[in-house]
C-alpha positions as CSV (number, residue, x, y, z in Angstrom):
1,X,98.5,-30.7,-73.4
2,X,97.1,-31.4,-69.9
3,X,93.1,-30.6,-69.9
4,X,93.4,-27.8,-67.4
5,X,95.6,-26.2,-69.8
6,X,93.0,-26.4,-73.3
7,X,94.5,-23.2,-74.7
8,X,97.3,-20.2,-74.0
9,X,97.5,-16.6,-74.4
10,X,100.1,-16.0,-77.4
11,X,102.6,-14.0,-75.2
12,X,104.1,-15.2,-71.4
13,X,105.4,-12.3,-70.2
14,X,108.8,-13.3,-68.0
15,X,109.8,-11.7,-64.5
16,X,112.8,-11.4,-63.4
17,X,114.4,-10.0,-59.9
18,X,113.4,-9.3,-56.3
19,X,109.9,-8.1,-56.3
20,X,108.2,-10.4,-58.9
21,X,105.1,-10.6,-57.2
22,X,104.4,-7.2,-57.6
23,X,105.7,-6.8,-60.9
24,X,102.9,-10.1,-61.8
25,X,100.2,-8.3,-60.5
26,X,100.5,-5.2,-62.3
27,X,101.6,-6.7,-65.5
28,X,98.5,-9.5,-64.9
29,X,96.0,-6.7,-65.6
30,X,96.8,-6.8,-69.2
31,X,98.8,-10.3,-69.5
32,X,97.4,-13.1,-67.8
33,X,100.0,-15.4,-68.5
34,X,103.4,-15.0,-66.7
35,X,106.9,-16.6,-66.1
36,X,108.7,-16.5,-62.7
37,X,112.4,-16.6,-63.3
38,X,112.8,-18.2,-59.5
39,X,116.4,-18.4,-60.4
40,X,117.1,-14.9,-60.2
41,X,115.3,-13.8,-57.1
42,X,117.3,-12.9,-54.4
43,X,115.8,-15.9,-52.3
44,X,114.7,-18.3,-54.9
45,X,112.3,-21.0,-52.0
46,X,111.1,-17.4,-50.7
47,X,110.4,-16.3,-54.4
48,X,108.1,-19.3,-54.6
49,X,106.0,-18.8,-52.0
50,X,105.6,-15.4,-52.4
51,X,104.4,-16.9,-56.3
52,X,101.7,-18.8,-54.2
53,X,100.6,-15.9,-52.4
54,X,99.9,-13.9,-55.8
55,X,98.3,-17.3,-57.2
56,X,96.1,-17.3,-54.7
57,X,94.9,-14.0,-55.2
58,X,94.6,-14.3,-58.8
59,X,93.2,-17.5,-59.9
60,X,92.5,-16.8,-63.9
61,X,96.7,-16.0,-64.0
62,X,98.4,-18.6,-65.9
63,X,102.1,-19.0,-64.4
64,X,105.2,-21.0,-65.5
65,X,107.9,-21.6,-63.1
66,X,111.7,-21.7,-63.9
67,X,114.4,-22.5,-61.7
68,X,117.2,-22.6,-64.7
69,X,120.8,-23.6,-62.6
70,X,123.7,-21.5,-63.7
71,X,125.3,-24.4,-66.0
72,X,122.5,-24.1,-68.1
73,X,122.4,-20.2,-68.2
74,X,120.5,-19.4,-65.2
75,X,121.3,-18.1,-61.7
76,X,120.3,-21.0,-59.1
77,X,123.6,-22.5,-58.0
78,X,122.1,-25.5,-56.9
79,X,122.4,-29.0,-58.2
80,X,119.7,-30.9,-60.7
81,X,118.1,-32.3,-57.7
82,X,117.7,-28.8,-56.0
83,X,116.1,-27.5,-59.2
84,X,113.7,-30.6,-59.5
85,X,112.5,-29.9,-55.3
86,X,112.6,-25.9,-56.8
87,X,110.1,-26.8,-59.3
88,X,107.8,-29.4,-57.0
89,X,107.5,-26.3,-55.1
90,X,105.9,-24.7,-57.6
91,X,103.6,-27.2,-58.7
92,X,102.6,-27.5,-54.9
93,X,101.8,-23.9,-54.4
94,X,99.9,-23.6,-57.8
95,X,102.2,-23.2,-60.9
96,X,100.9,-24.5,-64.0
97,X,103.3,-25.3,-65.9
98,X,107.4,-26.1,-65.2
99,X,110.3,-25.6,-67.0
100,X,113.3,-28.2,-66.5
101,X,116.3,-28.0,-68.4
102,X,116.7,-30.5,-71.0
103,X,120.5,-31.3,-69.2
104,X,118.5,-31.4,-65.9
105,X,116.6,-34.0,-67.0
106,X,119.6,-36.1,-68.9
107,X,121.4,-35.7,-65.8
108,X,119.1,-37.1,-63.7
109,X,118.3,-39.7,-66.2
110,X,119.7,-42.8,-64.5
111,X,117.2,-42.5,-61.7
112,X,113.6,-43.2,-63.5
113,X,111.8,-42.2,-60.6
114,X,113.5,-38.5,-60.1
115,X,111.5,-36.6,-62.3
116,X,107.8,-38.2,-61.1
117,X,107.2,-35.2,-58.7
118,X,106.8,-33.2,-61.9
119,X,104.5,-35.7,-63.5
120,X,101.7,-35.5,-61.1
121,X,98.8,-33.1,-61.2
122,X,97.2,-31.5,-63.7
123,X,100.2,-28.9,-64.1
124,X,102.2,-29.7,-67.5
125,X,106.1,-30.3,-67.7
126,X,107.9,-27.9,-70.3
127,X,111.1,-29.6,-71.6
128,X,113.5,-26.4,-72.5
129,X,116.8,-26.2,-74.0
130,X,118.9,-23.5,-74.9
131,X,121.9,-22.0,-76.8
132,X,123.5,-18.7,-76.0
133,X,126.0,-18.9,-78.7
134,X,124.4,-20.2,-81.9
135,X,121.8,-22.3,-84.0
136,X,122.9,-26.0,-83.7
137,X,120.6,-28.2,-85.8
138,X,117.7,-28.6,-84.3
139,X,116.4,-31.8,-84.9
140,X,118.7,-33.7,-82.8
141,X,117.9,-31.2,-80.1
142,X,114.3,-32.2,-80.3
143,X,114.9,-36.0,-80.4
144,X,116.8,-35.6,-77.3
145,X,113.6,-34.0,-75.9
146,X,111.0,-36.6,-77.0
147,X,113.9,-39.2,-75.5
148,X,113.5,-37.4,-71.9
149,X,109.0,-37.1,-72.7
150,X,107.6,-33.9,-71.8
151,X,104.3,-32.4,-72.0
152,X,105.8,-29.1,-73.6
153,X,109.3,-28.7,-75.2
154,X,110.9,-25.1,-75.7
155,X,113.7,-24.4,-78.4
156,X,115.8,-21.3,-77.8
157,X,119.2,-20.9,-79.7
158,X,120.8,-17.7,-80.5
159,X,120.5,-16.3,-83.9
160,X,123.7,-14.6,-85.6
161,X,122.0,-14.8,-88.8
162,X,118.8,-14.5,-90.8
163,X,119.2,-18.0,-92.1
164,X,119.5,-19.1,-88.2
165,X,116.1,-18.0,-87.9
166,X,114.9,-19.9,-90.7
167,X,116.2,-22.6,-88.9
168,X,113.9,-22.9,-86.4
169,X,110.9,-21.0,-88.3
170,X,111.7,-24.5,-90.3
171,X,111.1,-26.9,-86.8
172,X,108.3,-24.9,-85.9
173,X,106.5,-26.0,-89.2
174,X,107.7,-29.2,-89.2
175,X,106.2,-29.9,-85.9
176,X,103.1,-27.0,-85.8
177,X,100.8,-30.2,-85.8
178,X,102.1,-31.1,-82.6
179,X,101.0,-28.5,-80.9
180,X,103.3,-28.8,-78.0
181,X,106.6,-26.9,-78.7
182,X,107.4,-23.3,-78.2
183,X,110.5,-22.0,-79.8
184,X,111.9,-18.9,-80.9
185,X,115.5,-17.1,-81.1
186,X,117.2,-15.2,-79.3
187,X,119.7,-12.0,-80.8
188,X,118.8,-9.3,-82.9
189,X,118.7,-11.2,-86.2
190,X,115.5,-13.4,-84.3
191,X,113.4,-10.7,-83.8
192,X,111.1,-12.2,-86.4
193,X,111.0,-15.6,-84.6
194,X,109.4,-13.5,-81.4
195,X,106.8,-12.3,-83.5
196,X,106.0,-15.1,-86.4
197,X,107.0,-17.6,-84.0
198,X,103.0,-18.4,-83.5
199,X,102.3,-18.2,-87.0
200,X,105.0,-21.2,-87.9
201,X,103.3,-23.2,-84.9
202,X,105.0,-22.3,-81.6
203,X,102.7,-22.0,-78.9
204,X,103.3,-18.8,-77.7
205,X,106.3,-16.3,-77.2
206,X,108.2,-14.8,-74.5
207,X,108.1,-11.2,-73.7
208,X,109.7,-9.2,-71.2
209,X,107.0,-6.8,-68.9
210,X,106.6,-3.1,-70.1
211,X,108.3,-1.8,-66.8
212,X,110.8,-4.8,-66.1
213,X,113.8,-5.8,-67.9
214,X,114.5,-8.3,-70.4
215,X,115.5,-12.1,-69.5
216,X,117.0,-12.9,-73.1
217,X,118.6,-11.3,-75.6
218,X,116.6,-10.0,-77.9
219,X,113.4,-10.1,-75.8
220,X,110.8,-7.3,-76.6
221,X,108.2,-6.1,-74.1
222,X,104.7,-7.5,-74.2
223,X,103.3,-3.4,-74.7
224,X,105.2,-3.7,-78.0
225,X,104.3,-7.7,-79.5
226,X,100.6,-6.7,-79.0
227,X,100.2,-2.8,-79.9
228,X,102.7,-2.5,-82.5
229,X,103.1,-5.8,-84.2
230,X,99.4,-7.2,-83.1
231,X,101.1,-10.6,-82.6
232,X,97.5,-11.7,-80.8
233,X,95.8,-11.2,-84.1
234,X,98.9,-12.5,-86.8
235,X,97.4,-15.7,-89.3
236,X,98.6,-17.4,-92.2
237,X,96.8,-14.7,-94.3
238,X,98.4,-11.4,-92.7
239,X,101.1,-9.7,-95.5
240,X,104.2,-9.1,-93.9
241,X,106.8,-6.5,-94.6
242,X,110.0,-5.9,-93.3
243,X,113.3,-3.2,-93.1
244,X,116.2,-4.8,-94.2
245,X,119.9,-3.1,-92.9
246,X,122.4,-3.2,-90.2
247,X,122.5,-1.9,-87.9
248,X,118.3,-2.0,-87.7
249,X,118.0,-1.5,-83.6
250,X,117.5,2.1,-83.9
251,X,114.7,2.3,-87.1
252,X,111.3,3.8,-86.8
253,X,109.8,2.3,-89.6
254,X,108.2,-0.7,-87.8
255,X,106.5,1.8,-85.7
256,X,105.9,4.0,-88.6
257,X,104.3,1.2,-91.1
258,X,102.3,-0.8,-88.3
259,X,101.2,2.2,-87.4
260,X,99.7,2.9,-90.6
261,X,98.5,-0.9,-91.2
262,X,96.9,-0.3,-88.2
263,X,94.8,2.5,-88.9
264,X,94.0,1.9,-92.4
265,X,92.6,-1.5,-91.1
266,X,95.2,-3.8,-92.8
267,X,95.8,-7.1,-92.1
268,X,99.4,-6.8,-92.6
269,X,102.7,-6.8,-90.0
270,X,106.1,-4.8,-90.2
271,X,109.3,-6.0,-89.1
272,X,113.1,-5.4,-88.7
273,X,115.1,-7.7,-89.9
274,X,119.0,-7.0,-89.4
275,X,121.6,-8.2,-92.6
276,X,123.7,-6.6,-94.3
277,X,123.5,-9.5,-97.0
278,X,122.0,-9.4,-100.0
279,X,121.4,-13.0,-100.4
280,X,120.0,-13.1,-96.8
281,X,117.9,-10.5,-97.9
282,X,116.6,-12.7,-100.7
283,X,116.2,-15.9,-98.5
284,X,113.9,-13.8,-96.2
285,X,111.9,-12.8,-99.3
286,X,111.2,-16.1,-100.2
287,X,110.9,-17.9,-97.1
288,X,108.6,-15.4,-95.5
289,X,106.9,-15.0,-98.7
290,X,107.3,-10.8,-98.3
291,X,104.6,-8.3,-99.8
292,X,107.0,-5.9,-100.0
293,X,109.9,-4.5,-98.2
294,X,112.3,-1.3,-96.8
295,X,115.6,-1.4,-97.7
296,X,118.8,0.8,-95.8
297,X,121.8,1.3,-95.4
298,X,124.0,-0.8,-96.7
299,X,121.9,-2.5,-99.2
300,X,120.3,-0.4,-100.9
301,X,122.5,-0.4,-104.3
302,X,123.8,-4.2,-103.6
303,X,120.5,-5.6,-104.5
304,X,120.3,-3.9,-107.8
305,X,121.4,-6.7,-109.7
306,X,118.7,-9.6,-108.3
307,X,116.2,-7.2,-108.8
308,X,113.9,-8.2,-111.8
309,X,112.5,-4.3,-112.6
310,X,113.5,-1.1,-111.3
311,X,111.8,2.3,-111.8
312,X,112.8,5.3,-113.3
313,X,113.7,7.1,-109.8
314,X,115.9,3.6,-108.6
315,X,117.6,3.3,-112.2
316,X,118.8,7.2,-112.0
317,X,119.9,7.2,-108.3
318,X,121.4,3.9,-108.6
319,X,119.7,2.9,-105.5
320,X,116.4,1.5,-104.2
321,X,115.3,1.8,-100.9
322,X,111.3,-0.1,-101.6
323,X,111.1,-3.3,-102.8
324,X,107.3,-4.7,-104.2
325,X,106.4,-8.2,-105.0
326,X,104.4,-8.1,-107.9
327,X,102.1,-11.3,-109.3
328,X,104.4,-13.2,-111.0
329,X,106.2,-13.4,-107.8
330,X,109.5,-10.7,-109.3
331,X,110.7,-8.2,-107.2
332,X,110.2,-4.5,-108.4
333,X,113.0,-1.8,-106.7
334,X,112.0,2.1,-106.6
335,X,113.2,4.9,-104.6
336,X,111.2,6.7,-102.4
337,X,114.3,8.7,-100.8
338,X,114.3,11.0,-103.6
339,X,110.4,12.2,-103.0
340,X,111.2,12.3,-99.4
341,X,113.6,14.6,-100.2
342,X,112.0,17.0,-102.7
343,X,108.3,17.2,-100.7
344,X,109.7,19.3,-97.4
345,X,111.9,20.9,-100.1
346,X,109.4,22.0,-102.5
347,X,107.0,22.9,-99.9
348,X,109.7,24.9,-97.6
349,X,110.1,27.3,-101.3
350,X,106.5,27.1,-102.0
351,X,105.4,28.7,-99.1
352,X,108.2,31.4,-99.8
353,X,106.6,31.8,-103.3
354,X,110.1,30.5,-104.3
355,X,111.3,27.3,-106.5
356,X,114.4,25.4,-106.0
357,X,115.4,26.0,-109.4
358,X,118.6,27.7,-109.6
359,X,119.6,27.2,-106.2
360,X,123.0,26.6,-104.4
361,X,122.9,23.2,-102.9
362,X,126.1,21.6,-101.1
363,X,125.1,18.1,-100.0
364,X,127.1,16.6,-97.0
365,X,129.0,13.1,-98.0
366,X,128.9,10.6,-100.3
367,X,126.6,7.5,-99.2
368,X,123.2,6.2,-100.6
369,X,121.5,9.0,-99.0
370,X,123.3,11.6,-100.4
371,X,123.4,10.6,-103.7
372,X,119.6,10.4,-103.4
373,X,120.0,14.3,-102.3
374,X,122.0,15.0,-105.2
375,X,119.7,13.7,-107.8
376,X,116.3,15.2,-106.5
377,X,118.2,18.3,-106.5
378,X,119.3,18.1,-110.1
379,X,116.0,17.3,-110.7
380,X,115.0,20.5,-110.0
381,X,117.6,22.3,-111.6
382,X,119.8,23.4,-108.9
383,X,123.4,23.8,-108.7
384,X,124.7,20.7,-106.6
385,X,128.2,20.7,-105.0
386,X,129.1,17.7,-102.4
387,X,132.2,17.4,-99.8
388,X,133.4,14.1,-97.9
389,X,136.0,13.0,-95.9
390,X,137.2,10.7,-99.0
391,X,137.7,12.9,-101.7
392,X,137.3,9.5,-104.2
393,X,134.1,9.1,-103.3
394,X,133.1,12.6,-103.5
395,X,135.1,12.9,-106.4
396,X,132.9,9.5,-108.0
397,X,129.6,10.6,-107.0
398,X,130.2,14.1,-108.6
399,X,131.5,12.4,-111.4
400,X,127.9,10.6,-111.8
401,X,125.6,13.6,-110.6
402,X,127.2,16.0,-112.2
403,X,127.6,18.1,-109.2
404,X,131.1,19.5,-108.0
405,X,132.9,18.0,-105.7
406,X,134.7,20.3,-102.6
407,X,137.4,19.2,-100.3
408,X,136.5,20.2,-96.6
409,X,138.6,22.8,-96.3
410,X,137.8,24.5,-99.0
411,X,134.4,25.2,-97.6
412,X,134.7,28.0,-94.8
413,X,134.3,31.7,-96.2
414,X,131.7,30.3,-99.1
415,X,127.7,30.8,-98.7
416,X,125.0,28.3,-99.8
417,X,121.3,28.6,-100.6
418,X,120.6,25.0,-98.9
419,X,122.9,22.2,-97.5
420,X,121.6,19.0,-96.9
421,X,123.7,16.4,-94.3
422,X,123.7,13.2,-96.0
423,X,126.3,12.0,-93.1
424,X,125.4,9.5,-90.5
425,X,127.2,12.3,-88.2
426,X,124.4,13.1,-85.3
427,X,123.2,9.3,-85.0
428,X,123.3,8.2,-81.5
429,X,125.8,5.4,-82.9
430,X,128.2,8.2,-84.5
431,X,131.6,9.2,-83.6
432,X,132.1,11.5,-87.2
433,X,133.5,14.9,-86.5
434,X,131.0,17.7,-87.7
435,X,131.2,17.8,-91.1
436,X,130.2,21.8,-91.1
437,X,130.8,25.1,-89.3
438,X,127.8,27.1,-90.0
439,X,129.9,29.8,-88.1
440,X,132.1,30.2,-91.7
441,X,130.2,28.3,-94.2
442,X,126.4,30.1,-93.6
443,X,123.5,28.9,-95.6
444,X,119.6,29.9,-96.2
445,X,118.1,26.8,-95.7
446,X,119.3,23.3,-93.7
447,X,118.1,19.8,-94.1
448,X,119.5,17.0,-91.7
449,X,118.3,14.1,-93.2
450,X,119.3,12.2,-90.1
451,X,115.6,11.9,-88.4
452,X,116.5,10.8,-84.8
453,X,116.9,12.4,-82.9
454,X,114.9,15.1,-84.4
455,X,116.9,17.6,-82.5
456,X,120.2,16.7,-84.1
457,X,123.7,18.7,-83.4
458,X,123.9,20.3,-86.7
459,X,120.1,21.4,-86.3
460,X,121.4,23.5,-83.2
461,X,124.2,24.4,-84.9
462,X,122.3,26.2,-87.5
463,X,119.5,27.2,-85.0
464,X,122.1,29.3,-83.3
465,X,123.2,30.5,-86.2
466,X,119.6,32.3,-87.7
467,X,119.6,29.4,-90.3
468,X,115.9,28.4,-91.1
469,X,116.2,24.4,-90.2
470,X,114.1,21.3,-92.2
471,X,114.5,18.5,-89.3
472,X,115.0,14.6,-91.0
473,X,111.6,13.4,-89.4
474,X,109.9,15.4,-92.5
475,X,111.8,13.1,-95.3
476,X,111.8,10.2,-93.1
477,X,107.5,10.4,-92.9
478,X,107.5,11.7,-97.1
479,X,109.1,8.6,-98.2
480,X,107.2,6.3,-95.5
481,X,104.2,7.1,-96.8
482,X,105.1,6.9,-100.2
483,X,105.9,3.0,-99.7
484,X,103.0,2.4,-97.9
485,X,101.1,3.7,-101.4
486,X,103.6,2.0,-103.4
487,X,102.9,-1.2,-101.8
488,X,98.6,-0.9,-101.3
489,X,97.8,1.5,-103.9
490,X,95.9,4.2,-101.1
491,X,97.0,7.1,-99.6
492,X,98.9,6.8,-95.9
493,X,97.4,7.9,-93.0
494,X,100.4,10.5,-92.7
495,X,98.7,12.2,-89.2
496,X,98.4,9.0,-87.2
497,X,102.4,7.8,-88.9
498,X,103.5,11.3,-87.9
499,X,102.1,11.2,-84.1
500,X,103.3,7.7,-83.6
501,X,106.8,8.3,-85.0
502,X,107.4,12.2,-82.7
503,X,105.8,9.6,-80.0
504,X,108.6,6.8,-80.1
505,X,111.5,9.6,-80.6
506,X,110.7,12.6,-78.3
């Protein structure tokens, strides 16, 4: 790496748009390290001057420029020569590092002499290439680079899968010795490149800025890969966790479980990764060597089998939604749903002076989460009906709780001590019809176990209706913190979880 360049913050926060100067200096005050997307300002050659203004004006700021053309992904609609002049523009007015695109560089190959105005200086030349589609291999991709020479080199494909990511978690280590290549994935299912990326050997990772908008799929704001996920402060020696499922975009439990690694003081990291694949689920475990893990829907029965214990809660719901690595490197499954489920519960009746036994309990559907709701219920001896769309599931599960199953319509004109929605209906991703009318089927007591938002329709419903309501937030927290003791053997810091999880909802 060029001497005036001896070390880099671990996040380059990337600007995009008219206005990037402004957007540097506000988002300089907490991230001195920036990208200017020149490409996508309105007037790229202005864009770069108005760069050298801010440069000027802030002299421990670290910038890279970018100029990508629109055949490589970008916005600039000029040709490999206009991006090379883009980028000597740069250097001139103070940029410290470039970024030329790899088929920039090829294409301007046959003329040795038409990349030296990006050799001179004590700026450094980044090499980048990327893929918008897919994970190629990625060895080839680099040779090509080292062909070209570069003081930098950045790898970006696009992740479809877990194992994608692996991929290049793989060329990071390969090459962390190097110290020269930043790389990382973009798509949901490379989320955990953007954060581990340093810890495999990438230089740093791209972030978009707190009030600005992404310039990648996938991208998460700097706020975020510093507060929540501490990337500054990730090692070789930091645990990491994870949520497995799909869809994952819309969990709290990174924010719930850094949170709480956080304020107990842990040197541990949280983080979503999207499958809905088993074996995917098992490759992460290995390859990121997981302390433990979260598991939803739809894997949280399909794992059963490669699991090498289970306890007594996971064996009776059929279902584990916590996974624990234990020393001889086996995986243990238990269910934490079902004490999620049962503490708002058994408090709600305490403080009534009530129990649950003997209670009326009609559970909405027939997924992993309600048959998690029928079993903590027949655990404390109520009597458990269920209804569903698909009367064979409903008819199954009854079958194995030994609740009742009732077809939809047979509901209006009956009463109900509690009923618990175990439907994904009230998700902002649902299109279900309502799978209740509180205005003919009245209860005591509701319990949405859907947790965002906390407000749900059927909350309202019953609201309106003079039912007393249990939002999903309470089981969501309750089984939170009961992984968190599962997996470190100390109570959970339940306030701070709590106020960070009403924080990221509300």
């Amino acid at each position: 790496m060029p001497p005036t360049l001896p070390s880099l913050p671990r996040i380059c926060v990337a600007l995009s748009g008219d206005g990037m100067a402004s957007l540097a200096a506000e988002t300089a005050r907490s991230f001195p390290f920036l990208e200017f997307r020149l490409d996508t300002a309105p007037e790229p050659f202005e864009a770069v001057f108005e760069m050298g203004a801010f440069l000027r004006k802030h002299p421990a700021v670290r910038v890279i420029a970018t100029c990508r053309r629109s055949s490589n992904g970008g916005q600039f609609a000029g040709t490999a020569a206009d991006e090379v002049e883009m980028l000597r523009q740069a250097i001139a007015v103070g940029a410290h590092i470039v970024d030329l695109s790899l088929e920039t560089a090829e294409e301007l190959a046959i003329n040795p002499h038409a990349l030296a105005p990006l050799r001179r200086g004590p700026n450094a030349l980044l090499l980048s290439w990327h893929d918008f589609h897919g994970t190629p291999p990625l060895a080839p991709v680099l040779d090509r680079m080292h062909r070209v020479g570069a003081d930098l080199y950045k790898i970006v494909p696009t992740a479809t899968t877990l194992r994608d990511s692996f991929a290049l978690l793989d060329l990071l280590e390969a090459h962390s010795a190097d110290r020269n290549l930043v790389a990382m994935s973009m798509g949901a299912p490379g989320t955990l490149t953007r954060i581990l990326g340093p810890r495999f050997g990438s230089l740093f990772t791209f972030a978009s800025p707190t009030s600005g908008t992404p310039t990648a799929p996938g991208q998460i704001d700097a706020a975020t890969l510093r507060d929540l996920y501490r990337l500054e402060s990730i090692t070789p020696q930091t645990e990491v966790y994870a949520v497995f499922g799909k869809p994952i975009s819309g969990s709290r439990s990174p924010v719930m479980l850094n949170t709480a690694f956080r304020t107990a003081g842990r040197e541990a990291v949280y983080l979503p990764l999207e499958t809905d694949n088993p074996d995917e689920l098992f490759l992460a475990w290995r390859h990121l060597h997981l302390a433990g893990a979260s598991v939803t829907m739809p894997l949280k029965e399909t794992i059963l089998p490669q699991l090498t214990e289970l306890d007594p809660q996971a064996r009776t719901a059929g279902a584990a939604n916590t996974l624990q690595s234990l020393p001889d490197d086996s995986i243990r499954g238990s269910n934490t749903d079902i004490l999620g489920i049962l503490a708002p519960l058994d408090r709600h009746f305490a403080e009534r002076g009530s129990t649950l036994s003997g209670k009326s309990a009609l559970v909405l559907g027939a997924g992993g989460v309600a048959r998690a709701a029928l079993h903590a219920l027949k655990q404390r001896g109520c009597q458990t009906f269920l209804t569903n769309r698909t009367l064979a599931r409903a008819d199954a599960l009854a079958a194995e709780t030994g609740a009742t199953a009732l077809p939809p319509d047979t509901l209006p004109g009956r009463h109900f001590d509690l009923v618990l929605n175990g439907t994904p209906y009230g998700m902002p991703t649902s299109t279900m019809a309502a799978p209740i009318d509180f205005s003919v089927t009245p209860c005591g007591l509701f319990f949405d176990l859907v947790y965002n938002p906390i407000e749900t329709p059927l909350i309202r419903s019953a609201r309106e209706h003079g039912i007393v309501v249990i939002p999903g937030v309470e089981m969501f927290l309750a089984q939170g913190a009961a992984q968190y003791q599962t997996w470190t053997g100390e109570p959970a810091p339940l306030d701070a979880m709590q106020a960070a999880v009403y924080r990221s909802i509300l």
